[in-house]
N, C-alpha and C positions, 0 to 999 in steps of 0.2 A: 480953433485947434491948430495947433502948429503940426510938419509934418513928421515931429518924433512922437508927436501925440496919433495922430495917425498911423504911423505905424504899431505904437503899443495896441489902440484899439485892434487893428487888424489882428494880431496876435492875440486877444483877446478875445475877441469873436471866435476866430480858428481852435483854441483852447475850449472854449463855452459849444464847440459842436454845431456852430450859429454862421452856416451856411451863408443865407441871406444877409448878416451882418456882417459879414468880408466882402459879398458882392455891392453892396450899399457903400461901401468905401472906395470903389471901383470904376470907371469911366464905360462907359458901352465899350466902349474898342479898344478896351485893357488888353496888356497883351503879357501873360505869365510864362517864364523861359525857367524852364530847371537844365543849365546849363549841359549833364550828359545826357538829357533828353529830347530837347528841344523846345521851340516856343510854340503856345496855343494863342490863336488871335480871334478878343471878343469873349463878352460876358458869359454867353450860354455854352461855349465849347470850354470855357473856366469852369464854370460851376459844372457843367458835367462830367469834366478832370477828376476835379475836386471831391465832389460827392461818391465818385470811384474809388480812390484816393484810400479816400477818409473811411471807407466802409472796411468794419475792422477791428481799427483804432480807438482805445483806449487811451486813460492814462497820461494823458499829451501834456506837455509841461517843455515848457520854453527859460533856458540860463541864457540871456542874454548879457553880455560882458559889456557890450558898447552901441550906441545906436549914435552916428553922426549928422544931425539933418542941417539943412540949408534952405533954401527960399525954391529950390526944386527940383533935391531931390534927400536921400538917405542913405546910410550905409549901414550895415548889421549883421554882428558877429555873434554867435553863441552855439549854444549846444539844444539840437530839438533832443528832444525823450519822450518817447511814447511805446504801447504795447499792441503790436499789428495782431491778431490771428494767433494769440498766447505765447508772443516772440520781445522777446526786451531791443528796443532801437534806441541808442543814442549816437547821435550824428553832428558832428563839428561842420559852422554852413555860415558863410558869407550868404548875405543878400543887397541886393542893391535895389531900389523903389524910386520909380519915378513921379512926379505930380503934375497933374493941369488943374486948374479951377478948381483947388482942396482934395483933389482924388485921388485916388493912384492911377496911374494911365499905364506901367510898364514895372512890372517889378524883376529882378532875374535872383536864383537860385542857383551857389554854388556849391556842390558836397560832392564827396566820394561816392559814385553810386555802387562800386565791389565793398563798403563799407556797409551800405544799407540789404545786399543783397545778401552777403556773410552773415550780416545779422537775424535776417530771416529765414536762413535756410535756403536760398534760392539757388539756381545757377550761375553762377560767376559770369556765364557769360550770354545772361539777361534771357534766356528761352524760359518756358513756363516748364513746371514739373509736371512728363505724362501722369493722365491720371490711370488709376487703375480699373480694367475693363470691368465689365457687370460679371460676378459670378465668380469671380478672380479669386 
């Protein structure tokens, strides 16, 4: 498997809801960066991202326009779309995916995160929405 094939898979897992099948394509000491967020370093603080994340999410469906790879690494443009908490997301997002020994060792994520938060409803400027008291 080359690593445009690798990265479809990943997307394909991620799509399939298939956890462990994104982590399987991953190095122990994978390090995933969602550029206005920062980076998490290492499989279990990933997948516990991730399983956060993803809890939610429906729907998910990946337009990817181009995917460039090389002998070590990728680059990937498209449109993620998916339905968070009965909220329609479509997000425009560079990625960029590193490889060691067929895995991914480093991938980073770029998008508008006022894009994602517009789309859900959220605060523009990333605090959570108080909830409403008991009794309220």
């Amino acid at each position: 498997m080359n690593n445009a094939d690798i990265v479809r898979a990943y997307y394909a897992a991620w799509k399939a809801d298939d956890l462990e099948g994104v982590m399987d394509l991953c190095t122990d000491d994978v390090i995933a960066v969602n550029i206005p967020i920062g980076p998490i370093h290492g499989k279990a603080k990933v997948r516990s991202f991730f399983a956060k994340f993803g809890n939610g999410m429906t729907d998910k469906r990946y337009d990817v326009f181009r995917i460039i790879a090389d002998d070590t690494s990728a680059v990937v443009e498209g449109v993620e779309n998916y339905v968070k908490d009965g909220k329609q997301v479509s997000l425009p997002y560079m990625s960029t995916f590193l490889f060691r020994d067929g895995l991914i060792c480093e991938w980073r994520d770029y998008f508008d995160l006022q894009t994602v938060l517009k789309q859900l409803e959220l605060p523009l400027d990333g605090s959570r929405p108080q909830k409403a008291a008991a009794g309220s």
